[in-house]
Residue frames as qw, qx, qy, qz and C-alpha x, y, z in Angstrom:
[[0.000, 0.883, 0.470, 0.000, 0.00, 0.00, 0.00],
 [0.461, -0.587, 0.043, 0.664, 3.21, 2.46, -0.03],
 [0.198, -0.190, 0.499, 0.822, 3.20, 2.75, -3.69],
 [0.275, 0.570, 0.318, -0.706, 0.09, 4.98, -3.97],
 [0.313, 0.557, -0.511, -0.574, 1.17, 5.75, -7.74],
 [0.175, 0.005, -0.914, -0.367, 0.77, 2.10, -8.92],
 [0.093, 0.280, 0.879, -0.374, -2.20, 2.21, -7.24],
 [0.218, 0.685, 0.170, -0.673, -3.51, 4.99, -8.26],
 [0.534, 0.608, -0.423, -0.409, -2.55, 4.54, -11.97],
 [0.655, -0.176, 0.708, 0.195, -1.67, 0.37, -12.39],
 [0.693, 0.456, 0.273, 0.487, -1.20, 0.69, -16.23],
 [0.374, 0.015, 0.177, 0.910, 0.40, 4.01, -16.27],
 [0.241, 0.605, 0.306, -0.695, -1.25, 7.51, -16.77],
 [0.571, 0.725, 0.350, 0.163, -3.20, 8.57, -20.45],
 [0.276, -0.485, 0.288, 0.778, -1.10, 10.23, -22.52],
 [0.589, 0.649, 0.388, -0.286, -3.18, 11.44, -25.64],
 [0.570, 0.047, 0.588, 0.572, -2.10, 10.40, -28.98],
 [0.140, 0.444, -0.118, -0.877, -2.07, 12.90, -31.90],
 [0.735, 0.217, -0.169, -0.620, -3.10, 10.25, -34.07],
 [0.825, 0.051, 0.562, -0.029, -3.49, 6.16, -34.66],
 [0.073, 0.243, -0.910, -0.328, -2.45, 3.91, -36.86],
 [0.760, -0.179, -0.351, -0.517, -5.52, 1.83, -38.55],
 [0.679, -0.026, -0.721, 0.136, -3.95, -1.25, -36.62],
 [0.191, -0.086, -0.542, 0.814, -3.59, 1.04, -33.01],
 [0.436, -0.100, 0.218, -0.867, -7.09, 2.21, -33.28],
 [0.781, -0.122, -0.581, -0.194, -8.36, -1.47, -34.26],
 [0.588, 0.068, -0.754, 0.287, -6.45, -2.46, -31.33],
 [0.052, 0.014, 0.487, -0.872, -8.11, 0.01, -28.85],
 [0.640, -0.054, -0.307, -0.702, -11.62, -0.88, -30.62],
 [0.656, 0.085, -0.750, -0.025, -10.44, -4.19, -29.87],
 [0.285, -0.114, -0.669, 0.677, -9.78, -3.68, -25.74],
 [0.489, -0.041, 0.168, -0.855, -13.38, -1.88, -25.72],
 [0.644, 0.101, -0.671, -0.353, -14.66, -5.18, -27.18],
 [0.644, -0.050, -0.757, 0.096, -13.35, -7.00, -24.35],
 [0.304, -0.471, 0.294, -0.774, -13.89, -5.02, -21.33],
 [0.673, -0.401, 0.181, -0.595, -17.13, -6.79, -20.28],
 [0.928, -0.038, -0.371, -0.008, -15.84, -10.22, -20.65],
 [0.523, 0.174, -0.534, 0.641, -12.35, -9.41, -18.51],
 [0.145, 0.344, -0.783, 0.497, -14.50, -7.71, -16.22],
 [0.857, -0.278, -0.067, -0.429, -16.92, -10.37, -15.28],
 [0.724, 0.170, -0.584, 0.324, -13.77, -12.57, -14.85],
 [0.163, 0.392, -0.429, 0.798, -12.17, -9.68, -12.56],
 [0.463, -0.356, 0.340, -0.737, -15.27, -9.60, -10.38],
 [0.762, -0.099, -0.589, -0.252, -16.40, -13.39, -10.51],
 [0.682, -0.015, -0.571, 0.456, -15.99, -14.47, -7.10],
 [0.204, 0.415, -0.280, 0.841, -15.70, -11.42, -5.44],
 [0.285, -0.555, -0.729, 0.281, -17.62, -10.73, -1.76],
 [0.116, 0.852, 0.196, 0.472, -19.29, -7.84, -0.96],
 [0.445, -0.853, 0.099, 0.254, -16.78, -6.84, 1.45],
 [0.541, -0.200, 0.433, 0.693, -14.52, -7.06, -1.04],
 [0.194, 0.697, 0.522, 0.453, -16.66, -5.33, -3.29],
 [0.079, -0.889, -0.290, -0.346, -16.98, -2.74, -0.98],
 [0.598, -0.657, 0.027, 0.459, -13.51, -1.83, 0.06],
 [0.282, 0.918, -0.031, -0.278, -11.99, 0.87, -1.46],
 [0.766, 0.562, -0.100, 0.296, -9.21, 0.04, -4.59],
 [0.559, 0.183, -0.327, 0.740, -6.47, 2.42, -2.62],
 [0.362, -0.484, -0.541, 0.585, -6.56, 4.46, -0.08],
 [0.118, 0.573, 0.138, -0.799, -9.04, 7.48, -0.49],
 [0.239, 0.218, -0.535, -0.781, -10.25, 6.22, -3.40],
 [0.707, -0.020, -0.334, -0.623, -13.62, 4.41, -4.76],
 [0.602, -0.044, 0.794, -0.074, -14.48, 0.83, -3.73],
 [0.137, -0.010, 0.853, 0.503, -14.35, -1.68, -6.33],
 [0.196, 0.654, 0.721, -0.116, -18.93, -1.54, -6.51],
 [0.034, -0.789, 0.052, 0.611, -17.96, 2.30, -7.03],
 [0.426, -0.262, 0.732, 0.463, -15.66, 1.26, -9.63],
 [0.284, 0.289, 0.851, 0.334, -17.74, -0.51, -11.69],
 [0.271, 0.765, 0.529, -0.248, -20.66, 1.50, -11.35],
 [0.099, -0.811, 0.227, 0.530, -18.45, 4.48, -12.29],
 [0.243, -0.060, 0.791, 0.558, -17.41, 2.30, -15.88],
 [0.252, 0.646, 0.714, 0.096, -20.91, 2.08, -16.80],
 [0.000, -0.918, -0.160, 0.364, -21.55, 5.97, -16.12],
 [0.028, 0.677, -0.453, -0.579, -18.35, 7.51, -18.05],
 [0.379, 0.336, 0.760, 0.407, -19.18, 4.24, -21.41],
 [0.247, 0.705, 0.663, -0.048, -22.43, 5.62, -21.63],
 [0.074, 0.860, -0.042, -0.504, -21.24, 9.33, -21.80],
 [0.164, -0.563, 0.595, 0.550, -18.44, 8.50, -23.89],
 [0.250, 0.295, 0.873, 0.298, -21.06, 6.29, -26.57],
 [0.172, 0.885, 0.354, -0.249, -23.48, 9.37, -26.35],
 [0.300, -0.829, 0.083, 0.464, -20.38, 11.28, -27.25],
 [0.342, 0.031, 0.837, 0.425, -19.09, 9.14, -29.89],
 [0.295, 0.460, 0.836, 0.049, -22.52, 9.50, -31.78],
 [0.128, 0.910, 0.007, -0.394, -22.42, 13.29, -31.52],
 [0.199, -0.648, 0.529, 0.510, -19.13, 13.43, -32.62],
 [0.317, 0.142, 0.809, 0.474, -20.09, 11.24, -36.11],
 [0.154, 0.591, 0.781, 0.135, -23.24, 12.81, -36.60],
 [0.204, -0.905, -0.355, 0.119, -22.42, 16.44, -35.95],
 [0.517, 0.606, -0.176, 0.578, -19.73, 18.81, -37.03],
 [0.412, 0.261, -0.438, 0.755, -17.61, 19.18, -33.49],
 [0.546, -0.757, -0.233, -0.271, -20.36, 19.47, -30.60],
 [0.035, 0.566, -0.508, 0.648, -19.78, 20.62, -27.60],
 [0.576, -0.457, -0.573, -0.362, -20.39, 18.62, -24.85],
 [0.482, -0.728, 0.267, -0.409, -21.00, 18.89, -21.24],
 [0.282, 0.177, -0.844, 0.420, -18.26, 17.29, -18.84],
 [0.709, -0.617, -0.216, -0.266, -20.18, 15.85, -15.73],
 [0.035, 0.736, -0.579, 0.349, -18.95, 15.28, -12.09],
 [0.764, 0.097, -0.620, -0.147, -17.78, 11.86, -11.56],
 [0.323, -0.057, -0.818, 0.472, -17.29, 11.69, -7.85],
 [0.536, 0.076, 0.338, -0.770, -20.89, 13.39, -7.23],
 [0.781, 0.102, -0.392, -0.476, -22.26, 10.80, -9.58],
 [0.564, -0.052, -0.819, 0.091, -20.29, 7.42, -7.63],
 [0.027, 0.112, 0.747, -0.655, -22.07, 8.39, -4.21],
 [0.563, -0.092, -0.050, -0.819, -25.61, 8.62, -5.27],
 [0.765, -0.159, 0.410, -0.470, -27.76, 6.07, -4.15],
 [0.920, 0.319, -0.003, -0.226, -27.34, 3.81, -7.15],
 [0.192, 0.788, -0.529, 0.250, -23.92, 3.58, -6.51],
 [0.144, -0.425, 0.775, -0.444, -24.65, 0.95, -3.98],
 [0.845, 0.111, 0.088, -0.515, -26.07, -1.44, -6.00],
 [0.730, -0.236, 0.594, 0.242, -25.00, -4.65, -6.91],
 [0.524, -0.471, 0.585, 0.403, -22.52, -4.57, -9.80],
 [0.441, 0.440, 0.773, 0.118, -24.21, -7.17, -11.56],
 [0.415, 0.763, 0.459, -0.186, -26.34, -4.48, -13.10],
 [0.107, 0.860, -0.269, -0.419, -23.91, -1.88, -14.22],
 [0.233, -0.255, 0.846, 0.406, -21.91, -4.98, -16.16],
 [0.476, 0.507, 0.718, 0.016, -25.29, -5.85, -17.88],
 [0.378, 0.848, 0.253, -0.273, -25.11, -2.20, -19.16],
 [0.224, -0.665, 0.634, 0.323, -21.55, -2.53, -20.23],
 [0.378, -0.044, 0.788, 0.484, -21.88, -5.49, -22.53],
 [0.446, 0.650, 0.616, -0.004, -24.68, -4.39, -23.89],
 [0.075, 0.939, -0.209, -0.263, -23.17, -0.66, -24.39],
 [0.079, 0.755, -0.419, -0.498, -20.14, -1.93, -26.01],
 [0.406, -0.328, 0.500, 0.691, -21.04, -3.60, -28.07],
 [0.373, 0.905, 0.152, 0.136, -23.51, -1.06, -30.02],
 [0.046, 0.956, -0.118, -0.265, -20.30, 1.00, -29.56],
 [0.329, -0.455, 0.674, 0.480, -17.64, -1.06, -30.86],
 [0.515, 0.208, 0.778, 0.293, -19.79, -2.19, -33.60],
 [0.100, -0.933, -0.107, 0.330, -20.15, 1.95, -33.92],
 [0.276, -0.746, 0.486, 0.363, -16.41, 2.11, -34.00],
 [0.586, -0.108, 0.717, 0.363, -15.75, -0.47, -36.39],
 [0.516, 0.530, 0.606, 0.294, -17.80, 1.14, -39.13],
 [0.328, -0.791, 0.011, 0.516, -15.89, 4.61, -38.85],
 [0.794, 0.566, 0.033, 0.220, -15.10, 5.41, -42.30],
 [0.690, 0.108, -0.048, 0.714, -10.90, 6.41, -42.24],
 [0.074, 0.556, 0.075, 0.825, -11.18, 9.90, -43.36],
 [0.496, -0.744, -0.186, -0.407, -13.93, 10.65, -40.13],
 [0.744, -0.491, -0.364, 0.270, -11.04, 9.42, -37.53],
 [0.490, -0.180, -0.087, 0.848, -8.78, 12.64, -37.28],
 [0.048, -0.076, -0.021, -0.996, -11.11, 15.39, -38.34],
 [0.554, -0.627, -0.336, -0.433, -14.44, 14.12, -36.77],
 [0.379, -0.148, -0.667, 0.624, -14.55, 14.53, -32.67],
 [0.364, -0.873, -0.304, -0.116, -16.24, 16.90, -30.01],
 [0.084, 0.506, -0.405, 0.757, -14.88, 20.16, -28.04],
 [0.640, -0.331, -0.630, 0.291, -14.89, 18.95, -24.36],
 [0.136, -0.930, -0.053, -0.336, -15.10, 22.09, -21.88],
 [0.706, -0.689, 0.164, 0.009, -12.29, 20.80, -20.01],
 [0.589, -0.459, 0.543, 0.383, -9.86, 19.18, -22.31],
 [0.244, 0.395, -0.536, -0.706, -10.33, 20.87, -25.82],
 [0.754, 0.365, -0.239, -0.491, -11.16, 19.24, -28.89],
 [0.579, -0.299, 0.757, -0.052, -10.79, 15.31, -29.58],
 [0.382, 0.407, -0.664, -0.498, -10.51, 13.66, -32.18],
 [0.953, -0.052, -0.133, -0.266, -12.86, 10.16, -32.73],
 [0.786, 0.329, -0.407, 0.330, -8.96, 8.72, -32.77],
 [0.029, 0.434, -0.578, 0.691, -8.27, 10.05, -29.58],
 [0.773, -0.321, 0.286, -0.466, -11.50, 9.07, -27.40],
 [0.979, -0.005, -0.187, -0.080, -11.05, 5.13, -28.70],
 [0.645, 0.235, -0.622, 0.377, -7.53, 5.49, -27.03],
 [0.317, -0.468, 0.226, -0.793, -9.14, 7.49, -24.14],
 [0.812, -0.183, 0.171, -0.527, -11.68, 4.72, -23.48],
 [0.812, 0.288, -0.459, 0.218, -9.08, 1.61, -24.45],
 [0.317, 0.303, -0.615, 0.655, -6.88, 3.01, -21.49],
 [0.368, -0.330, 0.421, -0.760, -9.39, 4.02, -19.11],
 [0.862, -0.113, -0.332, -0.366, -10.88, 0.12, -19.37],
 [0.669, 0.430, -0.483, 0.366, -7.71, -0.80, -18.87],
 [0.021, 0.426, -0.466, 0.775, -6.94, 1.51, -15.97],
 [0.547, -0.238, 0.428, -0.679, -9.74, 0.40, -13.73],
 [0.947, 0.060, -0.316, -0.016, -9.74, -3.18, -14.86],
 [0.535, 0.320, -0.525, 0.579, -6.49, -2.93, -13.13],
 [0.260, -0.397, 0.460, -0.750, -7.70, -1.08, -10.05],
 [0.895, -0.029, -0.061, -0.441, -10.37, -4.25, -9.68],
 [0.957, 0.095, -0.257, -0.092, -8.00, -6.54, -9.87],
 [0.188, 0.453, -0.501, 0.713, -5.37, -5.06, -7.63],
 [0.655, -0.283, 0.343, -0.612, -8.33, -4.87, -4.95],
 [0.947, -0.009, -0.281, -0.153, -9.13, -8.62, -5.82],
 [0.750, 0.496, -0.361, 0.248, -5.74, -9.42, -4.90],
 [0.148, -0.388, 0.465, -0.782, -5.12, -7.41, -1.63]]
């Protein structure tokens, strides 16, 4: 528990690509794909005290966790949809640590993974029909972190699966 920083980040922090390779954005289409299957693995088993102990100190519990995947998919598939269908919306940033203490936050899991496989995969089967040309000059202006490119979110959301798959399975482990 000394080394906060792997805790806090077990794959490493996002660093945002200017652009992809077809084969690097397949391959981040690809790690949205799997998410829900790696984590039903990650949680299979799990108790709800283990569910409901927090990933690292002063951060979420693993039920948080999840709940908190579902919530930022969904935005980021709403976002996705603008951003193909709309010349550079703007959209609205929410706040993700008012949203993991509401009530629903302290449900069982279970549910928020039902909306996960189902969310990706309308979104990866979204992503996959992205004509070329639309990945570097379609995206959305974020109010917090500029403009994105479609080729940027799918490494956004490729890492952040990643990143908390890892916190989930760090907790599992502990």
């Amino acid at each position: 528990m000394s080394d906060l920083p792997s805790l806090q980040y077990p794959v490493g922090k996002f660093t945002r690509p200017q652009t992809l390779t077809a084969s690097e954005r397949g391959a981040a289409i690809d790690a949205i794909a799997a998410l829900p299957q790696q984590l039903d693995a990650a949680l299979a088993g799990m108790a709800d005290s283990q569910l409901d102990t927090p990933y690292r100190p002063g951060g979420w519990t693993v039920r948080q966790v999840v709940h908190h995947i579902a919530d930022s998919h969904m935005n980021a598939f709403i976002r996705t949809r603008l951003a193909i269908t709309e010349n550079w919306p703007a959209i609205v940033a929410y706040d993700q640590n008012a949203w993991a203490v509401l009530a629903d936050s302290r449900l069982a899991p279970s549910l928020s993974l039902q909306l996960i496989e189902g969310l990706h995969q309308r979104w990866t089967t979204m992503l996959r029909a992205v004509p070329e040309a639309d990945w570097a000059s379609r995206g959305y202006m974020h109010p917090e972190n500029g403009s994105q490119t479609l080729e940027q979110v799918v490494a956004l959301y490729a890492w952040h699966g990643r990143h908390h798959l890892g916190h989930i399975v760090n907790a599992a482990g502990r």
